[in-house]
Phi, psi and omega in degrees: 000325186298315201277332162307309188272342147296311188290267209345315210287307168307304163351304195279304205300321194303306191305335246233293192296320176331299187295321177324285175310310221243350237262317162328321192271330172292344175222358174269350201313296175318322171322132148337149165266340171326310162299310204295281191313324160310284173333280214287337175282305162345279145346320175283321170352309211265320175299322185307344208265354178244343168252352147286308205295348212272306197307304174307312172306313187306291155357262168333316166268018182126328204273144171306170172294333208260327196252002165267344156305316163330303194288321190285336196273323173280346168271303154000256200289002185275312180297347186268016178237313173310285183335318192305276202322309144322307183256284193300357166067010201264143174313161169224098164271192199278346177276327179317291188293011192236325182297303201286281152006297207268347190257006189238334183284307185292349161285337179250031164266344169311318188267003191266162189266069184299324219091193220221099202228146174274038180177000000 
């Protein structure tokens, strides 16, 4: 149960960070960036408000530091190829999907049980 509502929470926080970073380039470009970096801290607020409590739950139900960085990064990129596609209207191509693919094989050796060796 613990370990869902970390993945939820990241889910929302990722949504939150997305915008922050990328949410500028479709109607904003022209903006000072100075508004722009106020906007995005603003906006990042809320992510840090899903993403410490996702980090402590997570913790707290088991998972290494290393596999909840893991985890937030493969939630990254499945929410930023949605964003792209979806707000920013940007094509998704077939290198994208196989690059990602191959950053999603090397997140789950994170996750293989090698044993509990001290290094």
């Amino acid at each position: 149960m613990k370990t869902s509502t970390t993945i939820l929470l990241l889910v929302i926080s990722n949504l939150f960070m997305t915008f922050a970073w990328y949410g500028h380039l479709k109607n904003h470009k022209a903006s000072p960036l100075w508004m722009v970096v106020l906007a995005s801290w603003g906006i990042a607020f809320f992510e840090y408000c899903f993403q410490v409590p996702a980090n402590r739950l997570g913790a707290i139900s088991g998972l290494t530091t290393a596999q909840l960085k893991t985890i937030q990064e493969v939630i990254t990129l499945l929410v930023f190829a949605g964003f792209s596609i979806l707000y920013l209207r940007e094509p998704f191509r077939w290198n994208y999907l196989v690059g990602f693919a191959l950053i999603a094989a090397g997140a789950g050796f994170v996750f293989l049980n090698l044993g509990r060796g001290s290094g």
